[in-house]
KOLKOLMI-859946 format. One record per residue (C-alpha): y, x, z. Coordinates in steps of 0.001 Angstrom, whole numbers, padded with zeros to 6 digits, always signed. Example, Ala and Ser with C-alpha at 12.3 -4.5 7.8 and 13.67 -1.06 7.14 Angstrom:
-004500+012300+007800-001060+013670+007140
//
This chain:
+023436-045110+165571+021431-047268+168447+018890-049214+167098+018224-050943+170563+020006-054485+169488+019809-056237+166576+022604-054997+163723+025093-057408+161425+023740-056664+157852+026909-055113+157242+026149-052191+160076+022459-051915+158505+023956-051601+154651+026305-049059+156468+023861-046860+158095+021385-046655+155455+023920-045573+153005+024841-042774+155556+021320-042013+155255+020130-043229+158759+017697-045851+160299+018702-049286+160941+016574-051682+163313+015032-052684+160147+015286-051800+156594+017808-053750+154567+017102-055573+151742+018655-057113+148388+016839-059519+146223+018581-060013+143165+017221-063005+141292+017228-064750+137631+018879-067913+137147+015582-069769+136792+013938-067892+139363+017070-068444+142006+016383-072511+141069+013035-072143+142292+013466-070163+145224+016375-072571+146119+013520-076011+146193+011133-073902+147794+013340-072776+150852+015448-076030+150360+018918-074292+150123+021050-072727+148306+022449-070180+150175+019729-068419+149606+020760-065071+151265+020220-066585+154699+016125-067390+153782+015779-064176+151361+017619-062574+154627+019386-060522+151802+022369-057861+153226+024846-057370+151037+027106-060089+148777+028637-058566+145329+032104-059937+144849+034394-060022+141628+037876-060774+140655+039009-064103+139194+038744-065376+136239+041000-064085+133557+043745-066462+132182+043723-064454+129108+042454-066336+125796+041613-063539+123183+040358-064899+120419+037716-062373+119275+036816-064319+115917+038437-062253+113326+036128-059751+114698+032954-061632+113719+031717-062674+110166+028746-064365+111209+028558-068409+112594+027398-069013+116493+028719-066307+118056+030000-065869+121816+032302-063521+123586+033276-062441+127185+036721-060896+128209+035678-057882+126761+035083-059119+122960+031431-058786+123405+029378-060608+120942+026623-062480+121080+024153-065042+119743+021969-066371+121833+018268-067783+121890+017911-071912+122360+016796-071010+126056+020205-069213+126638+017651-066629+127732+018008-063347+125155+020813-062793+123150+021459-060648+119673+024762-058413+120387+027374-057968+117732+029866-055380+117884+033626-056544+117124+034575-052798+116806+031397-051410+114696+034297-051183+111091+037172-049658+112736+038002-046818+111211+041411-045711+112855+042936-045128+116153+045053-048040+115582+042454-050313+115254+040893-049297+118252+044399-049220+120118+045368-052774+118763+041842-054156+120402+042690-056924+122763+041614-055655+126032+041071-057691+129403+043489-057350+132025+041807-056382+135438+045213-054514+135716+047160-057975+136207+047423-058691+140343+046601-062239+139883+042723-061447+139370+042857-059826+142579+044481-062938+144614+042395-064267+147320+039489-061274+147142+040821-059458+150525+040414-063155+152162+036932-063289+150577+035736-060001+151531+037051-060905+155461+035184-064379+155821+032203-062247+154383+032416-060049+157034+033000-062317+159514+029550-063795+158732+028093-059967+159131+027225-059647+155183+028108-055531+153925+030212-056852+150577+029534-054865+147403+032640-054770+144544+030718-055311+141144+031499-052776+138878+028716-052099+136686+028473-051326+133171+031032-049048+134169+032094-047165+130900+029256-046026+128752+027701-049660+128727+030825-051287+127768+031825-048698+124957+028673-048935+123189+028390-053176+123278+031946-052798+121728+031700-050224+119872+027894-050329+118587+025604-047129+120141+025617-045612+116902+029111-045491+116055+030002-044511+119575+027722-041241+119398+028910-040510+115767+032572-040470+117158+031415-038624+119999+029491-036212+118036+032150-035554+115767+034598-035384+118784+036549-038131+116700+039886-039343+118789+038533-042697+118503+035861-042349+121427+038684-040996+123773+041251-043769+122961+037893-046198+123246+036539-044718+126839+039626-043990+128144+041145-047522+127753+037891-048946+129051+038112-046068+132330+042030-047980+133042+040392-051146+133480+038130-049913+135485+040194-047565+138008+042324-050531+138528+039169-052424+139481+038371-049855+141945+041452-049739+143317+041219-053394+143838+037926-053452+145585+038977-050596+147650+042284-052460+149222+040133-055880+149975+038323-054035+152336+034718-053980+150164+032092-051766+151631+030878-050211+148499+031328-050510+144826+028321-050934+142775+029106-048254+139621+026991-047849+136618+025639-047912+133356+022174-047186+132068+022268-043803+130382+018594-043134+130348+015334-044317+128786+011563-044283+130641+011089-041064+129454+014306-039540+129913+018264-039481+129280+020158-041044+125776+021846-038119+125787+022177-034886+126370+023299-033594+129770+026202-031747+127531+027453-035098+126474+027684-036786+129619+029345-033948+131515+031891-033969+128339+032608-037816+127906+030906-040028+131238+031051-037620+134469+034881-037026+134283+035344-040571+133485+033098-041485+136349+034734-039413+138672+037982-040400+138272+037069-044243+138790+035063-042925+142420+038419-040685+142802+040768-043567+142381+038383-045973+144882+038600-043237+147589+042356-042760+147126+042764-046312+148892+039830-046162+151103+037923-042741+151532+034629-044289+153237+033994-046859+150511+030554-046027+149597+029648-045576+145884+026326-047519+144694+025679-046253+141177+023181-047963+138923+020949-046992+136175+017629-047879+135182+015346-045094+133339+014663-042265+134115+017598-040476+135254+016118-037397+137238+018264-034873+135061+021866-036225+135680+021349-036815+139550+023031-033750+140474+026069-034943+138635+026333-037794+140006+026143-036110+143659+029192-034271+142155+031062-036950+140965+030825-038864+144545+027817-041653+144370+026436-041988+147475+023980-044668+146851+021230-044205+143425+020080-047680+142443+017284-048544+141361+014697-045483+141608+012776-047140+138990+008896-046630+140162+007455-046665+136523+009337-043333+135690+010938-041930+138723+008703-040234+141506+009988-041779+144891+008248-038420+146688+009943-036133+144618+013601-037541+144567+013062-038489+148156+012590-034314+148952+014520-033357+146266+017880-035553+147122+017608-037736+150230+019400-035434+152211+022365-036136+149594+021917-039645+148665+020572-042871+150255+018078-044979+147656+018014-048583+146603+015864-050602+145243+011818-048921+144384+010089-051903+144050+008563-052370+140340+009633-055029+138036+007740-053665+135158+004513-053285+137254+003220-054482+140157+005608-057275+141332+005091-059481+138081+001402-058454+137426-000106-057261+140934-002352-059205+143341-000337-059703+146781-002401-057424+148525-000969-054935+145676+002535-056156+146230+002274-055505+149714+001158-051983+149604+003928-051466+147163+006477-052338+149494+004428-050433+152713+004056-047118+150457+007621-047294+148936+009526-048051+152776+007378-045203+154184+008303-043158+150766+011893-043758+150462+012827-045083+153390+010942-041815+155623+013713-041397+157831+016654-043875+156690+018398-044004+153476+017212-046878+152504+018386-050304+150942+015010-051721+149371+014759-054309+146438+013439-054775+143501+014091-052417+140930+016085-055124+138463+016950-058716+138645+013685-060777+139493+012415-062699+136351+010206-065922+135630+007411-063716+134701+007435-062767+139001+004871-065059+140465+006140-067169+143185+003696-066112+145773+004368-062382+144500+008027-062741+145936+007124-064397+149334+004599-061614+149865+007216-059058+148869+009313-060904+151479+007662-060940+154547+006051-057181+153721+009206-056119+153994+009292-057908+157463+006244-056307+158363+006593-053047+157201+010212-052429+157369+010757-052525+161185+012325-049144+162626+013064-050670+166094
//
């Protein structure tokens, strides 16, 4: 692809998720609520992708008329729920939450059959996305379907992590009836995304810790990768060159090879505190483009901005060597980010990120 003019950030999110060069290396910057608030008085907007010169725009479906009422699942006062039953009881700040499980006591099939699921199925979610995802394009932005907490994520905060592995250990029918209703929302999602026209579909859930996966490589080839692949499967049925963006933070060195099988083409976020950018760089980027690299845990919330900087130079010339790159911070910026931290990770990605 010519790099001689300047590209639409949809043509740079392209290429870099075919693994090539841009003019310049694209960029995300997900940001906190209270950190987007800032950000918006400093620059004096809030479009914020336009100043933050950001790439790609994550759409969703609308909002569901459903109105489950998820009490009877809950004993205790104060809690909250999404379409998905998910419990929770927030801090005064709205800031951290305590979850709660509305199916931690079932104890049949039934139970878990019964459970009032959303309905991402229903067309009317999907009215007016293919519109969106036009006018998006239009304005040169690559648009990303949001799909994460894909399965695995969305079991467990139902379910409870340790129920979910007891049924899964004991190969109980109640983890297949649970993941497999939970996979049907989600191929119709995919399906969805793929017919608006989206570029990519961010997949994921986070199925590793720092020091390695939450379960064994068995397990996920036996419950997750089949699941997985049938979602990426059902996305490519309507649109074979969506690209697959699949997130999970940890360390997640061991499973990469099945997600290469499953179809991701895109590994978000190569988390620098426990994933080598020179070794998955040599090891996969001639299968998979990279997102992300740049440390929430480390050097973006505690380094100097001569430290940020480097960061940024070492982890372009590291994981972007080449192409394949879409570079970001590893996670959602937080309040503990120092505002002059962000501009300098900003314009060092204007300085360093050039491959005109």
């Amino acid at each position: 692809m010519s790099t001689s003019a300047a590209m639409t950030s949809r043509e740079r999110i392209l290429a870099a998720a075919n693994r090539q060069a841009p003019d310049r290396v694209p960029r995300i910057v997900p940001l906190e609520r209270y950190v987007w608030n800032q950000m918006a008085s400093y620059f004096g907007t809030t479009d914020l992708a336009v100043p933050l010169k950001t790439d790609m725009i994550w759409v969703g479906p609308a909002p569901t008329t459903l109105q489950n009422n998820y009490a009877r699942y809950f004993s205790r006062p104060g809690v909250t729920w999404e379409e998905w039953g998910r419990g929770r009881i927030w801090d005064q700040a709205g800031q951290y939450a305590e979850y709660l499980y509305p199916l931690e006591q079932a104890e049949t099939v039934a139970e878990i059959a019964a459970y009032p699921w959303p309905d991402y199925t229903a067309p009317y979610r999907w009215d007016g996305l293919k519109e969106r995802v036009e006018g998006l394009h239009a304005r040169g932005y690559a648009v990303c379907g949001a799909l994460a907490e894909t399965v695995f994520e969305i079991a467990w905060q139902i379910r409870g992590m340790d129920r979910l592995f007891a049924d899964i250990i004991e190969n109980d029918e109640k983890a297949a009836v649970l993941l497999d209703a939970i996979t049907r929302q989600r191929i119709a999602a995919a399906r969805a995304y793929a017919a608006a026209g989206a570029d990519l579909i961010e997949l994921g859930d986070d199925v590793a810790m720092q020091t390695g996966l939450l379960m064994s490589k068995r397990m996920y080839r036996q419950w997750f990768k089949p699941r997985l692949t049938q979602i990426i499967q059902a996305a490519r049925e309507v649109n074979p060159r969506i690209k697959i963006w699949y997130h999970s933070d940890g360390k997640i060195n061991d499973l990469i090879p099945d997600l290469i099988e499953a179809g991701i083409d895109i590994l978000n976020p190569v988390q620098p505190e426990c994933v080598d950018h020179a070794w998955v760089k040599a090891e996969y980027g001639a299968q998979l483009a990279f997102s992300g690299g740049l440390g929430v845990q480390s050097v973006l919330p505690f380094g100097s901005v001569e430290e940020v900087r480097e960061h940024v130079r070492a982890t372009i010339h590291t994981l972007g060597a080449g192409g394949g790159l879409i570079v970001g911070p590893s996670h959602v910026i937080e309040r503990d980010v120092p505002q002059e931290n962000i501009l300098a990770m900003l314009q060092a990605i204007d300085d360093f990120g050039n491959h005109a």
